[in-house]
N, C-alpha and C positions, 0 to 999 in steps of 0.2 A: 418434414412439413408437407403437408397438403393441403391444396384449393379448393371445394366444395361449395354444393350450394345452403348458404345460410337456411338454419333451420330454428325453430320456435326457441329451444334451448339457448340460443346463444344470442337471445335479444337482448339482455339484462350487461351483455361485454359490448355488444353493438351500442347500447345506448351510452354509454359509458366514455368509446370513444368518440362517439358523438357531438357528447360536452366537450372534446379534448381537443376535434378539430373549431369546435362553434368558436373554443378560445381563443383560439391561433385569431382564428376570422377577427374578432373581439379586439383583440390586445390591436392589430393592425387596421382595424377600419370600426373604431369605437361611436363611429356617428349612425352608423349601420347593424349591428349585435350588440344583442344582449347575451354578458357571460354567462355559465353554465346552465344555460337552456338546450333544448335540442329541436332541431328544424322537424321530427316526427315522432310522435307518441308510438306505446307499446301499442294500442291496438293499429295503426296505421302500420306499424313493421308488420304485426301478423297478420295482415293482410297486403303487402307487399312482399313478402318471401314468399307465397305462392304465387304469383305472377311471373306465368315463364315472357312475360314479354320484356318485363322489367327485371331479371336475376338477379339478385344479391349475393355475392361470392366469397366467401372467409376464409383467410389463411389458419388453419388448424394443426398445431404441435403437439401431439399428445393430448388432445381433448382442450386445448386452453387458445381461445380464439385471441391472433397478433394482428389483425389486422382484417379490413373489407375493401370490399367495391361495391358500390351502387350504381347499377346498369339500365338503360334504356334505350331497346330496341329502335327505331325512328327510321321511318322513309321521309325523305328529302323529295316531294315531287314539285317540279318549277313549272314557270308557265314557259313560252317558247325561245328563251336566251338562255336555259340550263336543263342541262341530262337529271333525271330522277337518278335517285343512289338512296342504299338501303345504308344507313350509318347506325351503330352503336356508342349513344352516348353513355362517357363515365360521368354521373350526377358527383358524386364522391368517390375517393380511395384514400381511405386514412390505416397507418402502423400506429398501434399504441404504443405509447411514447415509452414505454418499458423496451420495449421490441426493435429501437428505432438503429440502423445501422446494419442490421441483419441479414439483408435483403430482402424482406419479407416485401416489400413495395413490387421490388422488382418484381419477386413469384405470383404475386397477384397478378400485376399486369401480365406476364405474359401469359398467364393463366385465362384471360380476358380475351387477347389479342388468338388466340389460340382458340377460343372459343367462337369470337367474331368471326376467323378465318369457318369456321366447319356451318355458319347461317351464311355465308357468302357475302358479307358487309364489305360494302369498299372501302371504309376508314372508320377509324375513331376519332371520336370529337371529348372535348372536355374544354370546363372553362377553369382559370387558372385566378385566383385574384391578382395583381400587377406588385403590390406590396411583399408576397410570396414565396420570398428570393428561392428556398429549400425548396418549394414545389416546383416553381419553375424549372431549376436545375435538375429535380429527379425526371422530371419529365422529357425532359430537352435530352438528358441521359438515355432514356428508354426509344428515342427515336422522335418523340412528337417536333413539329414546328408550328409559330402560330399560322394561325388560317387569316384569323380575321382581328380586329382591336375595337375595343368596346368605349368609345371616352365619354367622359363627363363634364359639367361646369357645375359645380356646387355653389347653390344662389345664396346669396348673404341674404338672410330674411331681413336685416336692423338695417336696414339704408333708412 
């Protein structure tokens, strides 16, 4: 297996898992997704896999794409209580669910972390949804902690 950067060909597997993570989203925060939609049309990928700021990275076995990341570059610059830092955020990394157990996650990430490391990024960032038990835990695996927590108060509209 190898990590490369997504190319035109292999939009039609991208989009595919696409619907696969949108569901996951879906089945656990159903007030929020809609099922087998996907957060980016074909022309919006082919014009996101050329953006070296933003890289798209696929796990590739023999020509049969298991898996991506979706990447973004990001400088963190603060005002005078925080150091600027150049971050690498992951938008998505989904295994197709055929693939899943393989370590194909893992190869990606480090495929990522590896690449961050050679732009000189001081961290990776990614957001996780809270309901996400398997994400979490791959992640928490791979090294991440959280940074920060996002909460909510969902308003009862019928009072």
């Amino acid at each position: 297996m190898i990590v490369r950067r997504a190319e035109e060909r292999d939009i039609p597997k991208i989009l595919d898992m696409l619907v696969q993570v949108l569901n996951i989203h879906a089945e656990g925060r159903p007030d929020l997704f809609i099922p087998n939609t996907t957060k980016y049309t074909i022309d919006e990928l082919k014009v996101m896999i050329r953006d070296d700021n933003a890289p798209i990275f696929v796990a590739d076995e023999d020509g049969e794409v298991l898996g991506y990341a979706f990447t973004l570059m990001q400088r963190r610059l603060h005002n005078n209580n925080m150091t600027d830092i150049k971050t690498l955020f992951i938008d998505d990394l989904c295994v197709d669910e055929n693939a899943r157990g393989k370590h194909v996650g893992r190869t990606i990430f480090d495929h990522v972390k590896e690449y961050a490391r050679s732009e000189n990024v001081y961290h990776i960032t990614l957001n996780v949804w809270s309901f996400n038990d398997k994400a979490i835990s791959f992640y928490e695996n791979v090294g991440l902690r959280p940074m920060e927590t996002v909460m909510e108060l969902i308003l009862d509209e019928q009072k």
